[in-house]
C-alpha positions in Angstrom: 76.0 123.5 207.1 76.2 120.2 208.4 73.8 118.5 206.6 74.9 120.3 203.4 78.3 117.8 204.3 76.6 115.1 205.1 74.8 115.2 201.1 78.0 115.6 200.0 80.3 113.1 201.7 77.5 110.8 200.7 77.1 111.7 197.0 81.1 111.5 197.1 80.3 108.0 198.5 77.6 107.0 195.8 80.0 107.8 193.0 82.5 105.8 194.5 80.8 103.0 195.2 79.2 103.1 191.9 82.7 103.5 189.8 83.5 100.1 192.0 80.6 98.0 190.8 81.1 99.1 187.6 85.0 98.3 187.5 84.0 94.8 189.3 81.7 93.8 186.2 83.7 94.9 183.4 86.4 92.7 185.1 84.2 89.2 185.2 83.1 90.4 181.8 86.8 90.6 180.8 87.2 86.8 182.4 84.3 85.7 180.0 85.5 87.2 177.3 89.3 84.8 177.7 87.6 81.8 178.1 85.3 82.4 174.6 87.9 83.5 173.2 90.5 80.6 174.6 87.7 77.9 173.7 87.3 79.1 170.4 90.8 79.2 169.9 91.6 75.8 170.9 88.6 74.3 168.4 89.9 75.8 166.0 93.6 74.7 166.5 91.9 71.4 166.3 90.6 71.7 162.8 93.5 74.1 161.9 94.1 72.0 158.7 90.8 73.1 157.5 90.6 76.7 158.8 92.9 79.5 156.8 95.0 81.5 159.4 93.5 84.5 159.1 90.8 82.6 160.7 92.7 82.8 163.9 92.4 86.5 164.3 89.2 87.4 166.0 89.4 84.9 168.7 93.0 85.9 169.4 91.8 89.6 169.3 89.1 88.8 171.8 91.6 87.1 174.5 93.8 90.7 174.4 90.7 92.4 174.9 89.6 90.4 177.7 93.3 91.3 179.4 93.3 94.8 178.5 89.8 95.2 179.8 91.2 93.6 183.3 94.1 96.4 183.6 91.3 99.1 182.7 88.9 97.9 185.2 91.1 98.0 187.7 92.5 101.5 186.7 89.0 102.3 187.1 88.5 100.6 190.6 92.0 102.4 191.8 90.6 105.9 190.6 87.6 105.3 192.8 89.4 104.2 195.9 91.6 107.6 195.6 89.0 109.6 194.1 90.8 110.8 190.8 89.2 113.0 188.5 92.2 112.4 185.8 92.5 108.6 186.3 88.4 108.0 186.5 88.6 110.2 182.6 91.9 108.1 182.0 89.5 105.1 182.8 86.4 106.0 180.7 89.1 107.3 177.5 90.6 103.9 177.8 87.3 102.0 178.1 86.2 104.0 174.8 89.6 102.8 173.2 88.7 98.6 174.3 85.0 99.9 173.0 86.9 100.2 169.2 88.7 96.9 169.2 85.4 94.7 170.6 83.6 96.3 167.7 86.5 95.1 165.0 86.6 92.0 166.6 82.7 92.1 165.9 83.1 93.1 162.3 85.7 90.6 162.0 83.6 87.7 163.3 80.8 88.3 161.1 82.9 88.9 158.1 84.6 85.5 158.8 80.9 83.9 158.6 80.3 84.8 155.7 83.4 83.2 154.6 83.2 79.3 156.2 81.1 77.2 153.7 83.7 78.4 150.8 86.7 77.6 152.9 85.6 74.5 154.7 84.5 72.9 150.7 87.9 73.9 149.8 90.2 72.3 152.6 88.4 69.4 153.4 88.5 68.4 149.9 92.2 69.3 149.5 92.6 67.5 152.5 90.8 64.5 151.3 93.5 64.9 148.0 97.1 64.9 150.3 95.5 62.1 152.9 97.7 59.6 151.4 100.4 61.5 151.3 100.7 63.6 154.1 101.2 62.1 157.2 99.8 65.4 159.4 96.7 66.1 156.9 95.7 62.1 157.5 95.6 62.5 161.1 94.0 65.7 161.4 91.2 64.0 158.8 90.9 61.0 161.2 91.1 63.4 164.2 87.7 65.0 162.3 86.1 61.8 161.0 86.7 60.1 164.5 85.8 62.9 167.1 82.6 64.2 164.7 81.0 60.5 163.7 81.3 61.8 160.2 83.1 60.1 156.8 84.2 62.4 153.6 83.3 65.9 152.7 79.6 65.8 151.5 79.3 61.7 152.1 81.4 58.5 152.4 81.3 58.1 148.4 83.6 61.5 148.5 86.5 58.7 149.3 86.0 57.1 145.8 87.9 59.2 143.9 90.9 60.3 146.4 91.6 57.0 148.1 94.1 54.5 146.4 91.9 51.4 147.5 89.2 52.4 145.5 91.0 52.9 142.4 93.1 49.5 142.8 90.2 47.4 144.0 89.3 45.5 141.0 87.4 43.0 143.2 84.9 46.0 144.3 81.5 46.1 143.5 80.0 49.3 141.4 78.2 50.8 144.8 81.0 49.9 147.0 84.2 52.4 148.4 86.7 51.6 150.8 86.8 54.2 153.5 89.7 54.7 156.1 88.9 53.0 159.5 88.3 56.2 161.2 85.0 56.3 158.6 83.6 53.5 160.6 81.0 53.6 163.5 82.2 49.6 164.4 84.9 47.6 163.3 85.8 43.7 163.4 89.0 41.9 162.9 90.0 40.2 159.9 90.3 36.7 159.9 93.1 36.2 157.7 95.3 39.2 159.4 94.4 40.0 163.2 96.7 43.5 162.8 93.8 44.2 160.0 90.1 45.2 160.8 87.0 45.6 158.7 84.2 48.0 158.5 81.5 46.8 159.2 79.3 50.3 159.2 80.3 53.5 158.4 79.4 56.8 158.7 76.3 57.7 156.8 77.2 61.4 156.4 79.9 63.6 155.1 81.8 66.4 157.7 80.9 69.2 155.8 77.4 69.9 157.8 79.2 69.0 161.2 82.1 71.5 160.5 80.4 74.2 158.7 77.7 74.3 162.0 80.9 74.4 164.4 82.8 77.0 162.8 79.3 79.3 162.0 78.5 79.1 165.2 82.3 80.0 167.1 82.0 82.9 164.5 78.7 84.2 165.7 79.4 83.8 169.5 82.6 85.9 169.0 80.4 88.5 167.0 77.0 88.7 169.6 79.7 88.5 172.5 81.8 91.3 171.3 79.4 93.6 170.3 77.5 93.1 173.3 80.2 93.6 175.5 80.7 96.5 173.2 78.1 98.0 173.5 77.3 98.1 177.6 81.1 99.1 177.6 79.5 102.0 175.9 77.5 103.1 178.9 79.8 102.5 180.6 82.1 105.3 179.2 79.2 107.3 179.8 78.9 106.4 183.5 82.7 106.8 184.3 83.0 110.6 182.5 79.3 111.6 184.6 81.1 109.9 187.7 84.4 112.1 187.0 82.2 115.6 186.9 80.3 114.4 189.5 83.4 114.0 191.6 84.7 117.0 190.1 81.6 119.0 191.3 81.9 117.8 194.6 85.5 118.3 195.0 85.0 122.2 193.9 82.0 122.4 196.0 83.3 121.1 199.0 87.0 123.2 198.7 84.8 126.5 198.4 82.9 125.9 201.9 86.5 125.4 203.2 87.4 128.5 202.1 84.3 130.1 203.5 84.2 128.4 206.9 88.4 129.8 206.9 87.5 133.1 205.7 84.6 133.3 208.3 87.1 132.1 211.2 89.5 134.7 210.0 91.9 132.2 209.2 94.5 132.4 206.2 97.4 129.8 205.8 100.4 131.6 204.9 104.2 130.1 204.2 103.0 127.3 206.9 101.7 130.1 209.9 98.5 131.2 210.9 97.6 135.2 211.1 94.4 137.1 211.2 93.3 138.5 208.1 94.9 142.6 207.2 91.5 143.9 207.0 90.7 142.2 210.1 89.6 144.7 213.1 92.2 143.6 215.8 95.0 144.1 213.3 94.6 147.6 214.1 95.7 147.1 217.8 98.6 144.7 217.1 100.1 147.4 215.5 99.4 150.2 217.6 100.8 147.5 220.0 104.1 147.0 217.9 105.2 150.8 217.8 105.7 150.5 221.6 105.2 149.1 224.9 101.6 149.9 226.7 102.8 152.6 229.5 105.9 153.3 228.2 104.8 156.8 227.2 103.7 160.0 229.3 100.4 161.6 229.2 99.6 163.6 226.4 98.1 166.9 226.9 95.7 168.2 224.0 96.6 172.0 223.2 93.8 173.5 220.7 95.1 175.3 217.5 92.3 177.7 217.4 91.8 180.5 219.7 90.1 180.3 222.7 86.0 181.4 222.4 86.6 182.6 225.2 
């Protein structure tokens, strides 16, 4: 019988311990997942002239996951410590649930890749149009030009037909274009005006390749990340409802030798006091002993009914 505890206590402990580890990952996985989806978020609030809003979703999507994950890990982690059958299910229901939104994040994510080249042509050249125009457009477009080492949409000549220099310039050669200063990889004061500078070299290539890598490649890492985190959250549903009947077992199994090892003491717990069982054999002799006191009575003599043989 001992031994049979021991196994038991210890599977109780395995489970436990194994629920823990399991809560402790999906909690630094959670981490991971807000600081993807808080870098992504902040590139693309960089570029958000060129990105369309709905843009914003997945990454958005994939910092609530990371917090709801957190508040289901621990869940987990407490239904471990007290050994919960309903809050360890609770946990693996509510990991199943976080399981549905990784995988629309997922879907989203690749959806949205599909989608970049189209949009990025689209802004960045509509951009280019209200440069002049719009003070918060020009700076995000130098903000691009500047930070990436890059100069129009496709290539510097893209500036020909939306900046006003260009079309003014008289004095400009056929294969020359004025670009704004933050085309230019160095610069060099004018002579006649020191608040004016010159390029001297700009940028040989547009900021289509640059942006359309950087926005492909924030839309895959959401996708791969989500839908592996997806998809080990997935065993990890498993794990927590095989844990729960495991515990569930254990519990059932180790209730029933209580009862056995009470029933074998002849122990019942009644209304908060202790008695010997009715079917017990010394219940016969507290009653004979609660009719009367022992010695109380006198001798009883045994008279036959039948007649005498003799």
């Amino acid at each position: 019988m001992a031994n049979r505890d021991l196994e038991l206590n210890s599977g109780m402990r395995c489970a436990k311990y194994m629920l823990l580890i399991v809560s402790f990952m999906f909690a630094l996985t959670a981490i991971l997942l807000i600081m993807v989806g808080t870098t992504i978020q902040t590139i693309f609030g960089d570029f958000s002239v060129f990105i369309d809003g709905h843009f914003t979703s997945p990454p958005a999507l994939l910092i609530a996951i990371g917090f709801i994950l957190i508040a289901v890990a621990t869940l987990g982690a407490y239904g471990a410590v007290k050994e919960s059958v309903m809050l360890i299910n609770l946990y693996g229901v509510s990991l199943f649930l976080v399981f549905i939104l990784e995988v629309a994040a997922a879907i989203a994510a690749f959806v949205m890749q599909t989608q970049v080249r189209e949009m990025l042509m689209r802004t960045m050249t509509q951009a280019l149009s209200d440069y002049e125009s719009d003070n918060n457009v020009a700076n995000a477009v130098d903000f691009m030009q500047s930070g990436l080492g890059c100069c129009g949409v496709v290539e510097p000549d893209d500036w020909r037909e939306y900046y006003s220099y260009n079309k003014n310039g008289s004095h400009l050669e056929a294969d020359d274009v004025v670009v704004p200063l933050s085309c230019c990889a160095s610069l060099a004061e004018n002579p006649n005006d020191n608040n004016d500078y010159n390029c001297l070299e700009p940028y040989e290539y547009g900021c289509f390749r640059k942006m359309n890598f950087i926005m492909s490649q924030s839309a895959m890492l959401i996708a791969t990340g989500a839908t592996t985190v997806a998809f080990v959250q997935l065993l990890g549903v498993l794990c927590a409802f095989m844990l729960a009947k495991t515990l569930r077992r254990n519990k059932s199994i180790r209730e029933a030798r209580r009862w056995q090892l009470q029933q074998s003491l002849g122990v019942l717990i009644s209304g908060g006091k202790m008695g010997l069982p009715a079917n017990s054999a010394m219940s016969g002799y507290q009653q004979l002993e609660s009719n009367g006191e022992v010695g109380s009575h006198e001798p009883y003599t045994y008279t036959p009914q039948s007649p005498s043989v003799n």
